[in-house]
PLY file of the C-alpha trace (Angstrom):
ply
format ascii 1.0
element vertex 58
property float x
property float y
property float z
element edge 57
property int vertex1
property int vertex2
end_header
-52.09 85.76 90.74
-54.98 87.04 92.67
-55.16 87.03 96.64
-58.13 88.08 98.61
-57.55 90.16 101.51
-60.23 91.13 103.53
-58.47 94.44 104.27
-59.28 95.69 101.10
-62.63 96.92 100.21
-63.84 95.86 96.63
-66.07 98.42 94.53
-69.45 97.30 94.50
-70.11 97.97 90.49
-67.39 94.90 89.29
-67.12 97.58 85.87
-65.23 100.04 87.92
-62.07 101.67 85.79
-58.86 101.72 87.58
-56.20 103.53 85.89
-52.17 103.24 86.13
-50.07 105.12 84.23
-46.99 103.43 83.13
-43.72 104.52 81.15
-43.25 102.30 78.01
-40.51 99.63 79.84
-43.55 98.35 82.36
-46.00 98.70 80.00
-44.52 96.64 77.66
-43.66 94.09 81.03
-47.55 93.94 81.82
-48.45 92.70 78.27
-45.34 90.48 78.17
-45.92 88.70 81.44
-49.42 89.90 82.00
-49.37 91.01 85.74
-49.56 94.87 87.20
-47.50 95.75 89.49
-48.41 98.20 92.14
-45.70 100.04 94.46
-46.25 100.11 98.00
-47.10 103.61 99.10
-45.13 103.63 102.35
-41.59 102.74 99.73
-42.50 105.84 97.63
-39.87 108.56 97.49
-42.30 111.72 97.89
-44.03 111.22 101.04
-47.06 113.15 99.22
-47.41 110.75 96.33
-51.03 109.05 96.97
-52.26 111.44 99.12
-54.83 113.72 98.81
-54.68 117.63 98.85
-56.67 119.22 101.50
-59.43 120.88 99.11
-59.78 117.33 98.13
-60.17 115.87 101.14
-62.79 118.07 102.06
0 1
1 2
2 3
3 4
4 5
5 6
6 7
7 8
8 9
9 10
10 11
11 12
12 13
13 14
14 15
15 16
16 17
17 18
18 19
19 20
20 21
21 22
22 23
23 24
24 25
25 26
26 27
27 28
28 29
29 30
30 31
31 32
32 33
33 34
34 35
35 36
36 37
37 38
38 39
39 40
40 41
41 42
42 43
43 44
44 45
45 46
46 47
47 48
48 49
49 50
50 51
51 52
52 53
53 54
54 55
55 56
56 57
């Protein structure tokens, strides 16, 4: 189901591409009961994943 939260700033071109790579088990869960689901980043394991290297930042 969709929420809106106002916390969360929408692109402004609707045709943006978001990409998630999934193994084949929650792949095959998204078509099945079609709904993505997205981790929390503070409950990852590496406390680098979703971050951005400094070079990138920049």
């Amino acid at each position: 189901m969709y929420l809106i939260d106002n916390n969360i700033k929408l692109p402004i071109d609707s045709n943006t591409i978001v990409w998630k790579y999934l193994d084949l088990s929650k792949f095959v869960d998204l078509l099945l009961n079609r709904q993505l689901f997205m981790s929390r980043s503070d409950k990852f394991e590496d406390q680098y994943e979703g971050t951005f290297s400094e070079p990138t930042f920049e």
